[in-house]
Short mmCIF file of the C-alpha atoms (twelve columns), coordinates in Angstrom:
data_MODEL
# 
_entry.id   MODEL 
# 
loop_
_atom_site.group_PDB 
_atom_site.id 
_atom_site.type_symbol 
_atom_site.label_atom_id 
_atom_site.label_alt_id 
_atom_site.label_comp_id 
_atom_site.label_asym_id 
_atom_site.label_seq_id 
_atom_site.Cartn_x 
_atom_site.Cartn_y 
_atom_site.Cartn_z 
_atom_site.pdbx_PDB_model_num 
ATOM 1   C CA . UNK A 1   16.464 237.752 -102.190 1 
ATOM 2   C CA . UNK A 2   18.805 235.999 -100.035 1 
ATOM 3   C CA . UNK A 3   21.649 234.380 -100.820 1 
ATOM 4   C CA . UNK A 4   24.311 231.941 -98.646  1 
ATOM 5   C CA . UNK A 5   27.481 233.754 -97.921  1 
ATOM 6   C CA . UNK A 6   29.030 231.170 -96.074  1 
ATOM 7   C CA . UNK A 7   28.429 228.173 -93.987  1 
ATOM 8   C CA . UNK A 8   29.454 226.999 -90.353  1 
ATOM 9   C CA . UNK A 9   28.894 223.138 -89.289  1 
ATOM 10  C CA . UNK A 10  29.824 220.998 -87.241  1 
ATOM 11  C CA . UNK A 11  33.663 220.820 -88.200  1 
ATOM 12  C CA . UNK A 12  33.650 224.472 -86.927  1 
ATOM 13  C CA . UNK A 13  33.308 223.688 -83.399  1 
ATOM 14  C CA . UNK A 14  34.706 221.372 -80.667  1 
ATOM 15  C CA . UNK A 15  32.055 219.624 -78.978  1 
ATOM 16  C CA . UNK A 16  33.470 218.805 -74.973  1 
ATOM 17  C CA . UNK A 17  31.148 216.735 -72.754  1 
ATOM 18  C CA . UNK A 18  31.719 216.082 -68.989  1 
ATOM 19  C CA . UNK A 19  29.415 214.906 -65.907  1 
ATOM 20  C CA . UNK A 20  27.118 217.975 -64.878  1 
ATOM 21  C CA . UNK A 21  26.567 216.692 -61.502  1 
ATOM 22  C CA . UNK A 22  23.790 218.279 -58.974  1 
ATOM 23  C CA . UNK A 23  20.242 217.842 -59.178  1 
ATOM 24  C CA . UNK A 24  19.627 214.545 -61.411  1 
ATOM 25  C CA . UNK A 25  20.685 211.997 -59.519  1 
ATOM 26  C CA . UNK A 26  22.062 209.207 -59.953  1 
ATOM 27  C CA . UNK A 27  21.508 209.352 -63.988  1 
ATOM 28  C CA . UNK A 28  23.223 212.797 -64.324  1 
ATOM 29  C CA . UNK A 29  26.377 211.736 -61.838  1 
ATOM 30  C CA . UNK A 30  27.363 208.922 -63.792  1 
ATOM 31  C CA . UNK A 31  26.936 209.872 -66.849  1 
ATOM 32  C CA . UNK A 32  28.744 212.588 -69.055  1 
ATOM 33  C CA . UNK A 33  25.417 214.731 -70.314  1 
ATOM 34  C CA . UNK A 34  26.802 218.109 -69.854  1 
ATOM 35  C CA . UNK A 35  28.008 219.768 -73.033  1 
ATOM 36  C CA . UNK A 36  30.288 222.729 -73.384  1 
ATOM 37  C CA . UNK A 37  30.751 223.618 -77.280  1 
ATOM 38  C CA . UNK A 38  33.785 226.228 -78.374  1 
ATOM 39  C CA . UNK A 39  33.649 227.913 -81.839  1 
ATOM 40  C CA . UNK A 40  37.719 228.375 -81.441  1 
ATOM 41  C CA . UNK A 41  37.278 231.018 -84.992  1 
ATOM 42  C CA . UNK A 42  35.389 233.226 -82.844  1 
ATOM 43  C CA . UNK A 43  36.127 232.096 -79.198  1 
ATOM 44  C CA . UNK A 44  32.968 231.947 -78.393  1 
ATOM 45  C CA . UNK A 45  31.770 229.482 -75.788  1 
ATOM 46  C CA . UNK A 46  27.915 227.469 -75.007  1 
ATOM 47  C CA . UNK A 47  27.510 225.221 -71.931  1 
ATOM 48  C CA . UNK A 48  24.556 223.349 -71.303  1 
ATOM 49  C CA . UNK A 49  24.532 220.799 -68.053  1 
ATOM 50  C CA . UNK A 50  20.489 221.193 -67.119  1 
ATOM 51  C CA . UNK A 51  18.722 218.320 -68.741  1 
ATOM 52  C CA . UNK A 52  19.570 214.546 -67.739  1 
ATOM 53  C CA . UNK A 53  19.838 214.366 -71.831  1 
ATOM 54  C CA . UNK A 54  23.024 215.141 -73.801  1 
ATOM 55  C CA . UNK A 55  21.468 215.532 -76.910  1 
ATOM 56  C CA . UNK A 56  18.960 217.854 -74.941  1 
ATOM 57  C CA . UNK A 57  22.156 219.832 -73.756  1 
ATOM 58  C CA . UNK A 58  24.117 219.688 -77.348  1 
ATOM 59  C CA . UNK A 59  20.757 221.988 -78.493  1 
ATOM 60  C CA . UNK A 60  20.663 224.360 -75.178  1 
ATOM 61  C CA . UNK A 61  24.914 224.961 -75.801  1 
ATOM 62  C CA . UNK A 62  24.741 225.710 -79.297  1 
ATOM 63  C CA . UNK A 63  22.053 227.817 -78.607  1 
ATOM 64  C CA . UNK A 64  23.718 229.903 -76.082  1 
ATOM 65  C CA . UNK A 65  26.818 230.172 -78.509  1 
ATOM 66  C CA . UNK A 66  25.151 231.389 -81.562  1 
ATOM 67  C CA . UNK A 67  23.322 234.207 -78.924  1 
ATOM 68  C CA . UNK A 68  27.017 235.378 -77.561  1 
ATOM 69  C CA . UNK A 69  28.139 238.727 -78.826  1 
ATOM 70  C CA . UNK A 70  31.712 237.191 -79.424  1 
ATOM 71  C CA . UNK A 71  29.614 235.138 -82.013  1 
ATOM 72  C CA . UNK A 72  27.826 237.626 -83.638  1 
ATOM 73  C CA . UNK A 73  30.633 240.112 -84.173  1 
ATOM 74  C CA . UNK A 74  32.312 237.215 -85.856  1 
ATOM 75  C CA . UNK A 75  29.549 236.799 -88.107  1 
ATOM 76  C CA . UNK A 76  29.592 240.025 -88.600  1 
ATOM 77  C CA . UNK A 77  33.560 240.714 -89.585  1 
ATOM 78  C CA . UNK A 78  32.988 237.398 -91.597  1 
ATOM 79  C CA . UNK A 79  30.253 238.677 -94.066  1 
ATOM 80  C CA . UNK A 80  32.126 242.176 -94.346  1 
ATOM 81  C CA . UNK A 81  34.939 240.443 -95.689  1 
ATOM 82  C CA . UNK A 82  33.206 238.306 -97.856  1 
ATOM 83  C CA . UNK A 83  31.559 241.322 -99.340  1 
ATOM 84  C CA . UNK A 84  34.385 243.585 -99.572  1 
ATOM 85  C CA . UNK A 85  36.551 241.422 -100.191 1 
ATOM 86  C CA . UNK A 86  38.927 242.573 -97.073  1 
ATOM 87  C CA . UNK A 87  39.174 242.371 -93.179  1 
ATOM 88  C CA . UNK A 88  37.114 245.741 -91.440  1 
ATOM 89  C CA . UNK A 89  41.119 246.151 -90.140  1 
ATOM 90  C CA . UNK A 90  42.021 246.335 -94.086  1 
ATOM 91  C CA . UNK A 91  39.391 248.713 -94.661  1 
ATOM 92  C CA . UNK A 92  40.203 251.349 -91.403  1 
ATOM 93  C CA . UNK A 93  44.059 250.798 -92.334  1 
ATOM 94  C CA . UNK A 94  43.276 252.010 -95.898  1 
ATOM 95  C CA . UNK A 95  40.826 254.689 -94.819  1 
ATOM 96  C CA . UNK A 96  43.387 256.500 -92.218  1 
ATOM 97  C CA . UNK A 97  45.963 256.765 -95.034  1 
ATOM 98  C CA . UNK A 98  46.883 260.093 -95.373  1 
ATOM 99  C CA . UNK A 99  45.877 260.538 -99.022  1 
ATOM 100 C CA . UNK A 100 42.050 259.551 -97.868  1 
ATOM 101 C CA . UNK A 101 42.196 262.218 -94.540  1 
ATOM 102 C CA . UNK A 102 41.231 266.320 -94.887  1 
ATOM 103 C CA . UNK A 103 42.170 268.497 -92.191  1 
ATOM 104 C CA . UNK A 104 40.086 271.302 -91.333  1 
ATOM 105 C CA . UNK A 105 41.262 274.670 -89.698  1 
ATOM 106 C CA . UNK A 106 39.648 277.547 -88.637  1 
ATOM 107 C CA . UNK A 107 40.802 280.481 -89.766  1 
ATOM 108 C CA . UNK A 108 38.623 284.131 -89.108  1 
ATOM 109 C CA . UNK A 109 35.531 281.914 -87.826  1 
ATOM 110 C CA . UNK A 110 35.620 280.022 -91.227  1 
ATOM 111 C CA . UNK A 111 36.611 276.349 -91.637  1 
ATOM 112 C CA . UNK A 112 39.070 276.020 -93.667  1 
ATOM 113 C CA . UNK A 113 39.851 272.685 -95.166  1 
ATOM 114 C CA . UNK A 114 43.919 271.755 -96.128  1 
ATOM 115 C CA . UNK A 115 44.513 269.161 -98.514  1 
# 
């Protein structure tokens, strides 16, 4: 069973649009119907300028953004933390304290571990 861990919308993002110019005509050089949407959390970034239709190019950006791997990895670091309850930086920092390291030697062909 699934459950929600957490929740992006529309809050989460800044939505920029600007004339796409190009193919289009006259409709897509007056008219601001290019899209470029930044998740600033993540720093991820979605442009969309090929349809005459801002709304068309809203769906096309966001797309794009949610597909970047700056995106994903956020996602990713996100639900670790929510689920461990610390940052994967938290979790290497505690793992690479000494007390939680073993050194091995080899001593006569054997390993040898040191605590």
């Amino acid at each position: 069973m699934r459950k929600l861990l957490f929740s992006v919308t529309k809050k989460d993002f800044e939505i920029q649009t600007f004339r796409a110019g190009g193919k289009g005509g006259q409709h897509q050089n007056k008219t601001d119907s290019a899209v470029r949407i930044i998740h600033s959390d993540s720093g991820a970034v979605g442009v969309s300028r090929s349809d005459r239709s801002q709304y068309r190019n809203k769906k096309l950006a966001l797309e794009r953004l949610t597909k970047t791997s700056k995106f994903k990895l956020w996602i990713n670091k996100r639900v670790h933390e929510i689920n461990v309850g610390k940052t994967i930086e938290q979790q290497v920092e505690e793992d690479m304290k000494p007390v939680n390291l073993k050194i091995e030697i080899r001593e006569d062909g054997q390993w040898v571990i040191e605590m």
